[in-house]
C-alpha positions as CSV (number, residue, x, y, z in Angstrom):
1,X,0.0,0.0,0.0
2,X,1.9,3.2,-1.1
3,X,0.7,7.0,-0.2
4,X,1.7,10.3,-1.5
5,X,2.0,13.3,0.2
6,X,1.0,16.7,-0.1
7,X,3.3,19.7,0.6
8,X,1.4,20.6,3.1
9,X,1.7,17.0,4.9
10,X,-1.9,16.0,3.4
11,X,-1.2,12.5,2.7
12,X,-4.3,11.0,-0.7
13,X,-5.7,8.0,-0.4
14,X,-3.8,5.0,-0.7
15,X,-3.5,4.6,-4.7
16,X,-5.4,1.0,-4.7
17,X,-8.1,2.2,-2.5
18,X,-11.7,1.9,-5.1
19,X,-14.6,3.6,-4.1
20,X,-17.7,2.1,-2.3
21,X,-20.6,2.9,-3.5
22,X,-23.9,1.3,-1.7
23,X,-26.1,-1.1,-4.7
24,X,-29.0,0.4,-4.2
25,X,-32.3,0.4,-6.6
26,X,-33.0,4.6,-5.6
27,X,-30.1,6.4,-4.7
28,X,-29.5,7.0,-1.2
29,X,-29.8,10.8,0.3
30,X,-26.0,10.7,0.8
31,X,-25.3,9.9,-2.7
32,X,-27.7,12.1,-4.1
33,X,-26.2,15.1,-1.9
34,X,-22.5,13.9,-2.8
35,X,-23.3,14.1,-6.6
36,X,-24.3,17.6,-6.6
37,X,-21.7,18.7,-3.9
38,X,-18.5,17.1,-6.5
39,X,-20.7,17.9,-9.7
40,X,-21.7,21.5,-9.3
41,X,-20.5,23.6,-12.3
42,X,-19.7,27.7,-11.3
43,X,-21.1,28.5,-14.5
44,X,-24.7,27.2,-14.0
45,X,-25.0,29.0,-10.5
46,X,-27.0,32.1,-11.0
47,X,-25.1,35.2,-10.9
48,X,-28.0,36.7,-8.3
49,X,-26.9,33.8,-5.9
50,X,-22.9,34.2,-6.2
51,X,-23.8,38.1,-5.3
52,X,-25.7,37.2,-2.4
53,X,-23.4,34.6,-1.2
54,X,-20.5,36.8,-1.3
55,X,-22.5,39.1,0.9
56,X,-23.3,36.5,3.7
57,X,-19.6,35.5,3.5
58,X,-18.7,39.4,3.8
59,X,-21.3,39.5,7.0
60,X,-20.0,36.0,8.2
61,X,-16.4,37.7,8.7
62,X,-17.5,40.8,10.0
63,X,-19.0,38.8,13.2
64,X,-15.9,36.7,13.3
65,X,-13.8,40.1,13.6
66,X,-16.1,41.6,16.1
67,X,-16.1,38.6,18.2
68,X,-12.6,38.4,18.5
69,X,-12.5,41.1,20.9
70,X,-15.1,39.4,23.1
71,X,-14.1,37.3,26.4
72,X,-15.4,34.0,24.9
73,X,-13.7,34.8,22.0
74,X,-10.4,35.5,23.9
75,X,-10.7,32.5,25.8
76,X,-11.8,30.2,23.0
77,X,-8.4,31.4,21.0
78,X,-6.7,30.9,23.9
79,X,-7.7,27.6,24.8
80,X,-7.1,26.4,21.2
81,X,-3.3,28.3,20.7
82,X,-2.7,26.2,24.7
83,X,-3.7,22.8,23.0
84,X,-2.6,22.6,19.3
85,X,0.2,25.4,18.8
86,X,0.9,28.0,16.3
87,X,0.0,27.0,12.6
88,X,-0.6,28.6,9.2
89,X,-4.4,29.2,9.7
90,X,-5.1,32.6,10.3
91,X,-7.6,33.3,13.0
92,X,-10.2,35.8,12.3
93,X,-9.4,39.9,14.1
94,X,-5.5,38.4,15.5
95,X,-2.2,38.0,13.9
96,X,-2.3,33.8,15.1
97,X,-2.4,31.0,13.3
98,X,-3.4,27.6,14.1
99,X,-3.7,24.1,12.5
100,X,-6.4,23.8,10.3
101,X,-9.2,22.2,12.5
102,X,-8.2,24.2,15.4
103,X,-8.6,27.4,12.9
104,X,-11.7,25.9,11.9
105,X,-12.8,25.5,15.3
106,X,-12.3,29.0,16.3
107,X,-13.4,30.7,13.4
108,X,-16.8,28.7,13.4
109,X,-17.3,29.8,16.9
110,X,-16.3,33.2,16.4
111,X,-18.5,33.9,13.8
112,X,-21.9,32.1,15.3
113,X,-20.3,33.9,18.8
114,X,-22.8,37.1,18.7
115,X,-25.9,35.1,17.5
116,X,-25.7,37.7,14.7
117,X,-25.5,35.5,11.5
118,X,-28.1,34.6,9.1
119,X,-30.2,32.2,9.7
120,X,-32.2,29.8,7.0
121,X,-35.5,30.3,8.2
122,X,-37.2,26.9,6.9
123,X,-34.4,24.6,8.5
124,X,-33.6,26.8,11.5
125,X,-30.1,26.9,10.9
126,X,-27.2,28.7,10.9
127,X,-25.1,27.2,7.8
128,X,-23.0,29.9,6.9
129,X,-21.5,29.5,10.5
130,X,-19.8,26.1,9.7
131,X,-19.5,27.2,5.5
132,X,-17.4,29.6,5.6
133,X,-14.5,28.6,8.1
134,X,-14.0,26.1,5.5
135,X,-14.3,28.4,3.0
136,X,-11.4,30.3,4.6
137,X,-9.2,27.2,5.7
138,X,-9.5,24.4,3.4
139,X,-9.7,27.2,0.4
140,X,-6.4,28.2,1.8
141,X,-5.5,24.3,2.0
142,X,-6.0,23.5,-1.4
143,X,-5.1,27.1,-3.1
144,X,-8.6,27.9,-4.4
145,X,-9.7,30.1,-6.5
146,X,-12.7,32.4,-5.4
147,X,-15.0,30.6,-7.5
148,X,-14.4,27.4,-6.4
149,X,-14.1,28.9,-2.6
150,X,-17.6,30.4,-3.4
151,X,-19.4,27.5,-5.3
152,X,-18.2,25.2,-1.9
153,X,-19.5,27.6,0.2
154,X,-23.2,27.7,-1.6
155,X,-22.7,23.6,-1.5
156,X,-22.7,24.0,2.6
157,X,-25.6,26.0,2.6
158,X,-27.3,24.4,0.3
159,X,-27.6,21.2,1.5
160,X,-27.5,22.1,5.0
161,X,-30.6,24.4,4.8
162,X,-32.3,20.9,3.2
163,X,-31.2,18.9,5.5
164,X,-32.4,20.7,8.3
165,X,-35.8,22.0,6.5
166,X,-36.7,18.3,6.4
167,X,-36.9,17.9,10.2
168,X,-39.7,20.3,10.4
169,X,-38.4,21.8,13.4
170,X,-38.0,18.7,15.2
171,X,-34.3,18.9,16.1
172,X,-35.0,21.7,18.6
173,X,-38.1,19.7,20.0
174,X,-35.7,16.9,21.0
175,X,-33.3,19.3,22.9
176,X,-30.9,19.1,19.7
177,X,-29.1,22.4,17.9
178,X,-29.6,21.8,14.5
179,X,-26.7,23.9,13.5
180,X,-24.3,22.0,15.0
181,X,-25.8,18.7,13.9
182,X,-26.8,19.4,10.0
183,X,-23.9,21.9,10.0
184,X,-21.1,19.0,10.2
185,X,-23.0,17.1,6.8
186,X,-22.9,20.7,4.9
187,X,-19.6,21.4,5.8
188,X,-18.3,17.9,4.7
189,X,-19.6,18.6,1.3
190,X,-18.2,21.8,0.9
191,X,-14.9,20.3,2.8
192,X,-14.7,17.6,0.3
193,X,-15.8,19.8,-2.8
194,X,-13.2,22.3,-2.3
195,X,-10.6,19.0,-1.9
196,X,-11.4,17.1,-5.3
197,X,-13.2,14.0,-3.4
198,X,-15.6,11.7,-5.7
199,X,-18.9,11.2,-5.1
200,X,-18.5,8.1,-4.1
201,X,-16.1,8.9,-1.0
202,X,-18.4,12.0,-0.2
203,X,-21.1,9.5,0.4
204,X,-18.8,7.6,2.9
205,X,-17.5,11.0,4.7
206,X,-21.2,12.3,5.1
207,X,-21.7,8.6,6.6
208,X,-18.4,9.2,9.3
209,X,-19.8,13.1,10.1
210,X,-23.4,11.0,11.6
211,X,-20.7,9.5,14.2
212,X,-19.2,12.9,14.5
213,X,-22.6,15.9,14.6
214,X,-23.5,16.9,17.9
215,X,-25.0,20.1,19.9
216,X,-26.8,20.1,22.9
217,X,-29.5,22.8,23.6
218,X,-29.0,22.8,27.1
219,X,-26.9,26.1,27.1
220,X,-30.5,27.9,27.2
221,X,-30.6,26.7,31.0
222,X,-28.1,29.1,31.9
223,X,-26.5,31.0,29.0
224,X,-23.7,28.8,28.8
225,X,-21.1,29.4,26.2
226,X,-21.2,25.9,24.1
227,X,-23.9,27.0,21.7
228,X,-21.1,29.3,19.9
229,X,-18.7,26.2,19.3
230,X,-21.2,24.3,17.5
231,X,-20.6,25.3,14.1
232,X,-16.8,25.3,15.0
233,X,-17.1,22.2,15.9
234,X,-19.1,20.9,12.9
235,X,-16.6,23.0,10.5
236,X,-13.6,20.8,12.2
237,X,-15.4,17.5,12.4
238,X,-15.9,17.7,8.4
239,X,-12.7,17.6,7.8
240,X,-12.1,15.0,9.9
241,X,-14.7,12.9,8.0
242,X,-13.4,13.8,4.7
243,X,-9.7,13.0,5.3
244,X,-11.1,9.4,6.5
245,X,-12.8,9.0,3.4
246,X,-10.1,9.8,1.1
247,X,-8.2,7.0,3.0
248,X,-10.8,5.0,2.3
249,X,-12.5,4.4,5.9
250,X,-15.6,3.4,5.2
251,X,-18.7,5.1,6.6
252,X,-22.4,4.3,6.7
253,X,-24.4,4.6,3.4
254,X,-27.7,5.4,5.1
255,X,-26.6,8.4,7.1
256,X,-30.0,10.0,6.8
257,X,-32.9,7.3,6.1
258,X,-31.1,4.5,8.1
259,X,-32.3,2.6,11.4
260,X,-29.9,4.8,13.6
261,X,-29.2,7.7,10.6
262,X,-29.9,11.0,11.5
263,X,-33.6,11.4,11.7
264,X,-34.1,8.2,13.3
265,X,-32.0,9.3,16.3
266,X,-31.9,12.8,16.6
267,X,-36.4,13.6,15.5
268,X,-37.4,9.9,16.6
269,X,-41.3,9.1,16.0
270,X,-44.2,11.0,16.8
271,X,-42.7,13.9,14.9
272,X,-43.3,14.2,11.1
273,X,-40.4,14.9,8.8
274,X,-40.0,15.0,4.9
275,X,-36.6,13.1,3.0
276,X,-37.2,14.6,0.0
277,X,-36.8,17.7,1.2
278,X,-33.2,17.1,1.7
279,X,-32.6,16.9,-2.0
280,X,-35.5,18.6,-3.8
281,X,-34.8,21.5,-6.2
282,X,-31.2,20.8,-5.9
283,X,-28.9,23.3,-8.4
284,X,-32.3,24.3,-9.6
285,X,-33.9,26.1,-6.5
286,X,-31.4,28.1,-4.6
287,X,-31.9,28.1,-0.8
288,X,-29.3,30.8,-0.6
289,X,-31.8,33.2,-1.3
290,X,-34.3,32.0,1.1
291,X,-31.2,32.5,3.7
292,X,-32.6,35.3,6.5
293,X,-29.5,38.4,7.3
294,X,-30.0,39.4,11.2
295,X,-30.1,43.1,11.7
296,X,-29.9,42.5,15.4
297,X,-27.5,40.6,17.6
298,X,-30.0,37.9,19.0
299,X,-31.9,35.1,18.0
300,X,-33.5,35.5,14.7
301,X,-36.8,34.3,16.6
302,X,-37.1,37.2,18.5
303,X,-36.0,40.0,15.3
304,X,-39.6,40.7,14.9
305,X,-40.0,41.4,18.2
306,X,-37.5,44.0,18.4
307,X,-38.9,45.6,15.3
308,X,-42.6,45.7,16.5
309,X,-41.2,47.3,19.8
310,X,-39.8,49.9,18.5
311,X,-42.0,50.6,15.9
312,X,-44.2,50.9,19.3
313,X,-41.8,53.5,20.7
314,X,-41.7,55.8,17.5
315,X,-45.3,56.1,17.0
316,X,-46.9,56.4,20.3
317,X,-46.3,58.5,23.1
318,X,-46.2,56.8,26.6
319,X,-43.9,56.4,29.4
320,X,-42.3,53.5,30.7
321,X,-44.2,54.2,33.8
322,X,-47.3,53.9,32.0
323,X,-47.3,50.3,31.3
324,X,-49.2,47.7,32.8
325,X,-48.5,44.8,30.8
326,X,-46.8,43.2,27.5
327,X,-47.4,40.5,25.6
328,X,-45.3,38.3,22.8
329,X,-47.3,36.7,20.5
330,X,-45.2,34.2,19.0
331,X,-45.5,31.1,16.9
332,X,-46.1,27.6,19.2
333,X,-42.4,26.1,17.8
334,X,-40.0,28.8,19.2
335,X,-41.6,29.5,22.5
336,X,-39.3,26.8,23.8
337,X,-36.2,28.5,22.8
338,X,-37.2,32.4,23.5
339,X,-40.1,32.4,25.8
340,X,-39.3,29.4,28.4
341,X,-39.4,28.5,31.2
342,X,-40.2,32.3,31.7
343,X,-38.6,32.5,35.2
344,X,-35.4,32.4,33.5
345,X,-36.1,33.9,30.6
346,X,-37.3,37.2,32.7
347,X,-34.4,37.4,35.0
348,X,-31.1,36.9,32.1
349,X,-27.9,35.8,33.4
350,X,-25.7,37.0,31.0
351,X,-25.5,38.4,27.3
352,X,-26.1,35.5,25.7
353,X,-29.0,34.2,27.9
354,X,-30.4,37.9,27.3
355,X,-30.2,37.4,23.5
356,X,-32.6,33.9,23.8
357,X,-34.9,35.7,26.2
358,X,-38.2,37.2,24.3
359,X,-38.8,39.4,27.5
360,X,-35.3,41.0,27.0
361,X,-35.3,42.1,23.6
362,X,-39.0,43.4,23.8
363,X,-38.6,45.1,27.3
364,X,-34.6,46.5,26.2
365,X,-35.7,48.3,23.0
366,X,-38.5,49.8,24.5
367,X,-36.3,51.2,27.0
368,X,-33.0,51.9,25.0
369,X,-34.7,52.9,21.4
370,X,-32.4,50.0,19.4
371,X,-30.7,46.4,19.8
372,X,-27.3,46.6,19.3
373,X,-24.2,45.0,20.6
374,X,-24.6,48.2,23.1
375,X,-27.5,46.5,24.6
376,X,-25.3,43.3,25.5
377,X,-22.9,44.8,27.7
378,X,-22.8,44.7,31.4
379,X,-24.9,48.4,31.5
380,X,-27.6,47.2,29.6
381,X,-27.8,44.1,31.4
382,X,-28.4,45.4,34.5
383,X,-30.6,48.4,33.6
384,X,-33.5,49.0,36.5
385,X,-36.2,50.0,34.1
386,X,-35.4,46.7,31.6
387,X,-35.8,44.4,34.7
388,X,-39.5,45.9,35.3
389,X,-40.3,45.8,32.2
390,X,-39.3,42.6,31.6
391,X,-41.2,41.5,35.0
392,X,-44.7,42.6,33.2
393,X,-43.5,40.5,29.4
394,X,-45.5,37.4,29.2
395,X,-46.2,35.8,25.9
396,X,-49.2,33.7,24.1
397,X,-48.9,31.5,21.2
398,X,-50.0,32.9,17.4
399,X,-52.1,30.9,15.6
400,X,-51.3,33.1,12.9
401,X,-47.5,32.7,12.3
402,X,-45.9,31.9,9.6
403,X,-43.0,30.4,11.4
404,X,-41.4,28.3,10.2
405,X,-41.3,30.2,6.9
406,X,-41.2,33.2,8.3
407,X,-40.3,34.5,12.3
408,X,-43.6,36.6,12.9
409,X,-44.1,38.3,15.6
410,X,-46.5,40.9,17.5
411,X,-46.1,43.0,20.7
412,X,-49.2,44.1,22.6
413,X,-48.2,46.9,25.3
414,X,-51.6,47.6,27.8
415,X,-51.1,51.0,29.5
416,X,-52.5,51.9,33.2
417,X,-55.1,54.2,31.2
418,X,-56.5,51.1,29.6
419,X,-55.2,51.9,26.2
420,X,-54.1,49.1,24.1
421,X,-51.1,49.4,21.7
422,X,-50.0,46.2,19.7
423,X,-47.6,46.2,16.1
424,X,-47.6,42.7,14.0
425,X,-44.7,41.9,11.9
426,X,-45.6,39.1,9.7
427,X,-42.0,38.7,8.3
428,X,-38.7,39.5,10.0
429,X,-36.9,41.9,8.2
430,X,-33.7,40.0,6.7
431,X,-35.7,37.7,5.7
432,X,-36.3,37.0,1.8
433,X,-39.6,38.8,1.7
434,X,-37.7,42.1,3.1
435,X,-34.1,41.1,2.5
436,X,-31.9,43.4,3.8
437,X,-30.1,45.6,1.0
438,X,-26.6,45.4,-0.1
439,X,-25.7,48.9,1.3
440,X,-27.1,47.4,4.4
441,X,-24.9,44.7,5.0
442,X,-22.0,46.2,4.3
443,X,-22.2,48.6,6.8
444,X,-23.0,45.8,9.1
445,X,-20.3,44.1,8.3
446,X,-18.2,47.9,8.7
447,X,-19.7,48.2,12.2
448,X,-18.8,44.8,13.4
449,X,-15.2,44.6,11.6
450,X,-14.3,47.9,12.7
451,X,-14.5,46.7,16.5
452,X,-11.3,44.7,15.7
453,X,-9.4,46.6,12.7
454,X,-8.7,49.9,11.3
455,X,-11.7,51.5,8.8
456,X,-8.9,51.0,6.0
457,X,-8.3,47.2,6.7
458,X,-12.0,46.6,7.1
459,X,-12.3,48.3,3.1
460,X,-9.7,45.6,1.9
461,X,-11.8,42.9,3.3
462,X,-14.7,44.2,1.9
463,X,-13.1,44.5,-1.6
464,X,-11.8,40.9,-1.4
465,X,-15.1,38.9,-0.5
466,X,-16.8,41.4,-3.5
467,X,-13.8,40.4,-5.8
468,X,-14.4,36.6,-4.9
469,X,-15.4,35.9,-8.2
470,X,-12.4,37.1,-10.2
471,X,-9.8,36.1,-7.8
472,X,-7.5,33.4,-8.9
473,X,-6.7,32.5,-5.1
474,X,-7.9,33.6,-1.6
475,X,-3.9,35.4,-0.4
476,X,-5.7,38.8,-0.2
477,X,-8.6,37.8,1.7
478,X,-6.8,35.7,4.0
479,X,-3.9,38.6,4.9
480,X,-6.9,41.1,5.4
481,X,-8.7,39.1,8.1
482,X,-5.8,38.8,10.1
483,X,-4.7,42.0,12.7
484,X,-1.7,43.3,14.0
């Protein structure tokens, strides 16, 4: 058995290994998936798509940057740099390196860090979060182009969104985070796309990445930290799974329909799900464009919320003082994550237990006038009036919302005079039906970036994710993302 290696100290698959694919009458969901991921073509993605993906990249790194500067960010790139050493990876917003699933590691959890990445509304998932670390570090692996960087990146997102969109919701019913879980199968395919595998050993590594997906929900208990390390975790465990399969290890063929595949074990019965969701419309409907941008730092369930609070605040006049009581009228799948149980969700221990609590976002607009990163610090947190107001938030379940398509939401505010005020917004804003604009995420993506790096550096960032798609590697994006 002879190998060859890399350069970079990749060894390829031993040169008689063959490939293994299952004999089956109907192709299996893992072959079906692994065919598009090592068969896309650039030239038959839309040019609308490529824009908007190099937008969600742009906003993906911005968050990374910012959260660089955060303690869990510190701590995370410290704990990493402690255990693996220095390596050629750059780290998003520092001057370090690490090896390539450390880098991928940090980087996923940097960028899902501030809850303020998109979000595909139908599978509840965040799959930029684990996309584009690979992006970044395999692309820098394997010398990529922008295309093929970009065209690996929509192959994580668009299979993840699938994936996901065919649980109906029911990975977050089972105490499961979907991102962590679908993320390490769309980041296998974009792993193994952007590293030449065949079809046939991308159906064996999305087999090894079942053994490998994980993330708890737990962390809503008591704002715990390992929420932001799923993606991370999902970026680093694909490429895990793909460098097993290019040494021909052979994984399960039935990752998704099997006895023990993924919806078997993580949805279970009693809960109805859809297979052929995970590969309808594939290279022909673009879930890219049905991905949702956040304008605020929090979880997209409670964006509406925000909006219809302060569309409240602009257009009536009352005091703080006047209110008797508020209500969140939310959609019956997400009251688990934002609204309960409501003794916790009222009384936030941290940032990030504030940005899962319905109660905070609604009572900490009202009070503040926005939702920004402003509204996460330690000031915020502990503002008098936002504990009262929160104190009077309750919510009820709407019969109305379009969740999951869409993550309605209405506030009802009942003053002391008996007035009633209430504001419905049937679609968060991000979302595809009012998709934030261009403009708009790129000074997102300034704000965020410009927590970490000069206003110059952030400019050359910006004009290497634009320039994606006429760059013939990825050197100029990968020396602007670093600092110092």
């Amino acid at each position: 058995m002879t190998f060859t290696t890399h350069p970079q100290g990749r060894m390829n698959a031993p040169t008689e290994a063959k490939e293994i694919v299952a004999d089956t009458p109907t192709a299996l969901i893992s072959q079906t998936l692994a065919r598009f991921a090592a068969g896309l073509r650039y030239e038959d993605i839309p040019a609308r798509v490529v824009e908007r993906a190099k937008l969600h990249v742009l906003d993906c790194i911005g968050i990374g940057l910012a959260s660089s500067g955060f303690e869990f960010g510190q701590r995370t790139i410290n704990g990493l740099v402690g255990l693996a050493g220095e390596g050629p990876y750059p780290v998003l917003g520092t001057p370090l390196g690490l090896p390539l699933r450390d880098a991928l590691l940090v980087n996923g959890t940097l960028i899902h860090g501030l809850d303020f990445d998109d979000t595909h509304s139908g599978g509840v998932i965040h799959a930029s979060a684990s996309a584009v670390p690979v992006l970044l570090g395999v692309g820098q692996r394997e010398n990529a182009s922008g295309r093929e960087a970009l065209a690996a990146y929509l192959v994580g997102v668009e299979t993840a969104s699938r994936i996901g969109q065919a649980a109906r919701n029911g990975f977050h019913q089972r105490g499961f985070h979907p991102t962590g879980l679908v993320g390490a199968f769309g980041a296998t395919l974009a792993a193994g796309r952007l590293s030449g595998m065949t079809a046939g050993q991308l159906a064996h590594a999305q087999g090894i990445a079942l053994s490998m997906a994980s993330g708890s929900m737990e962390f809503l208990e008591d704002g715990a930290w390992t929420k932001r390390m799923h993606p991370g975790w999902a970026a680093s465990s694909a490429v895990t799974a793909c460098a097993l399969a290019r040494s021909a290890f052979i994984g399960p063929q039935r990752a998704y329909e099997g006895r023990y595949g993924l919806f078997s074990a993580y949805v279970g019965a009693g809960h109805s799900i859809d297979l052929a969701l995970c590969t309808a419309g594939l290279g022909e409907t673009w879930e890219m464009l049905n991905v949702a941008m956040k304008p605020y730092p929090a979880c997209h369930f409670n964006h509406a919320f925000a909006d219809a609070a302060l569309e409240l605040r602009r257009t009536h006049a009352f005091a703080l003082e006047d209110i008797a009581a508020i209500t969140a009228r939310i959609g019956a799948g997400q009251t688990q994550v934002v609204c309960e149980p409501e003794a916790n969700k009222r009384r936030p221990q941290n940032a990030y237990d504030a940005q899962f609590s319905v109660h905070y976002i609604i009572a900490s607009a009202l009070v503040h006038g926005r939702f920004t990163l402003a509204e996460l610090e330690d000031e915020a947190l502990g503002d008098p009036r936002t504990f009262d107001l929160m104190q009077k938030t309750g919510y009820e379940v709407d019969p109305e919302s379009a969740f999951p398509r869409y993550y309605s939401g209405e506030v009802v505010v009942r003053l002391k005079d008996g007035r009633e005020l209430r504001h419905r917004e049937a679609q968060n804003r991000g979302s595809d039906a009012r998709p934030l604009t261009a403009d708009e995420i790129v000074t997102k993506f300034r704000g965020n970036a410009e927590r970490a790096m000069s206003a110059a550096r952030a400019e050359r960032v910006v004009e290497a994710v634009l320039g994606l798609d006429d760059a013939v590697s990825l050197r100029a994006l990968l020396d602007a993302v670093r600092t110092g």
